[in-house]
N, C-alpha and C positions, 0 to 999 in steps of 0.2 A: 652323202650321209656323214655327218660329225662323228659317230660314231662307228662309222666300219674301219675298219683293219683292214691291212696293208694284205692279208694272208686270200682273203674274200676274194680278191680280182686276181690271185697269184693262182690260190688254188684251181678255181672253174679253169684255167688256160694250165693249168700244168696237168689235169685231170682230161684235158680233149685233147694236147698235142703229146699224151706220153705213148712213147715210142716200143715196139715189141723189145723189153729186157732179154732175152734169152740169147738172141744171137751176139749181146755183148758180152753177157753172166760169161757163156761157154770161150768165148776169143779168150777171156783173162785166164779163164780156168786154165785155159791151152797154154797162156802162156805164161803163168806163174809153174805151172808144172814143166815146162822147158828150161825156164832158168833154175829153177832146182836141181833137174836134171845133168843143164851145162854144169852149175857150178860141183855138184857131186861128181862128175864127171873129171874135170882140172882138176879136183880136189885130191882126186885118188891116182892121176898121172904125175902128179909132180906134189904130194902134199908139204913140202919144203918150202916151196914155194908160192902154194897157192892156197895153203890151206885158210890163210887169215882173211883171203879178200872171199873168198869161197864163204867163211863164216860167216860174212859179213850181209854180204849178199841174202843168206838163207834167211839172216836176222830181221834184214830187211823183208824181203816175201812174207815170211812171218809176221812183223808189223802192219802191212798192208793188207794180210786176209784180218788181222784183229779190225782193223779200222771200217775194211766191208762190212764186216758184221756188226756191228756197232754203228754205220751209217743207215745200214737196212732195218735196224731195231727202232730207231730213231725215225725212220723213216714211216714205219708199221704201226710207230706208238703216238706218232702226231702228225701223219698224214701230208707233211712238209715235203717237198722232193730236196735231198742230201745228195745226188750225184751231181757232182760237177761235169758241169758240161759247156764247151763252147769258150773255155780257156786255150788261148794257144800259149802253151806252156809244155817244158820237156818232159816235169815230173809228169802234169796231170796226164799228158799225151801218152805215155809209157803206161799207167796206170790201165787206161782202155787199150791199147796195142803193145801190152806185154810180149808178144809173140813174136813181133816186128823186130821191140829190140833184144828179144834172145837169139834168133836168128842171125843177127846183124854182128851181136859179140862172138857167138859160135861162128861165122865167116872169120873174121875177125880175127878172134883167136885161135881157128886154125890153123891158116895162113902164118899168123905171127903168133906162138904161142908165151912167147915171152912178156908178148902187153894183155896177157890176161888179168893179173893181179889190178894194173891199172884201170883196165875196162869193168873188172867184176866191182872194185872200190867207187868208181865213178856211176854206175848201175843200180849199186846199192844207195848211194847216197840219192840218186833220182827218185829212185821207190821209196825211200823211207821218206822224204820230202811231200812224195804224191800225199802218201799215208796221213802224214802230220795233218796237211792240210786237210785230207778227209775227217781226221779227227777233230781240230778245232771247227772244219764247221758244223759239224755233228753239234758239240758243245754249245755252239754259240744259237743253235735251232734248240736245244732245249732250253736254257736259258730264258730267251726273246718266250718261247711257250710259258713257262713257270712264271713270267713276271707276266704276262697278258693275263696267266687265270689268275693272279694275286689280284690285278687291278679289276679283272671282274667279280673278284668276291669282293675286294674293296667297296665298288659299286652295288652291288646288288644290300650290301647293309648300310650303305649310308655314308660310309664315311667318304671322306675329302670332296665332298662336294658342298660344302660350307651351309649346311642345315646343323 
């Protein structure tokens, strides 16, 4: 069809292979609440020392539940699927197995509680990365929406189709 969009064959297959959300919703929950946790945690053992990458860190978490909610709105308001998925990539990978790498810095920084600063700062910037990216693609699905219906009102009155 000349006329069908890209969205037509995307949607029918993202609407039959979408997968139960919940057991992933609840992994991030767990583990965005873990590294809140860790980092309040160092934060209050050594706040001399920890408190800036600690800050950093929560800044992050913070940014990446804004970006959820804002992918999921996006998501609800034009039907488009916004999670990334099936990147092998550290931010995106930490984003779905939060839990993994709180776990992994709380070993970590047990052990060695000296490389906390650096693990929380390296952590943060992973998650605030995931974020971004969920953000700009957020943006750029409503956008691609806004100019598809521009060009079907365009079409539906006539214009640029040289009558």
């Amino acid at each position: 069809m000349p006329n069908a969009t890209h969205r037509d064959s995307l949607q029918g297959a993202a609407q039959t292979a979408r997968p139960d959300r919940a057991p992933i919703m609840a992994g991030t929950a767990l583990g965005t609440v873990l590294m809140l946790g860790l980092a309040l945690v160092f934060a209050y053992v050594d706040p001399d020392r920890n408190r800036w990458p600690a800050l950093a860190l929560v800044l992050a978490l913070a940014l990446d539940v804004a970006a959820r909610i804002v992918a999921r709105a996006v998501r609800q308001r034009t039907g488009v699927e916004t999670e990334l998925r099936g990147l092998r990539s550290p931010m995106l990978l930490l984003g779905n197995a939060m839990g993994i790498g709180a776990a992994l810095v709380a070993v970590v920084a047990g052990l060695r509680p000296e490389l906390f600063p650096l693990l929380a700062s390296a952590l943060a910037g992973l998650v605030a990365m995931g974020a971004c990216a969920r953000l700009a693609l957020a943006r750029m699905v409503v956008v691609i929406e806004a100019a598809e219906r521009a060009a079907a009102e365009a079409k539906k009155r006539g214009e640029g189709t040289g009558r």
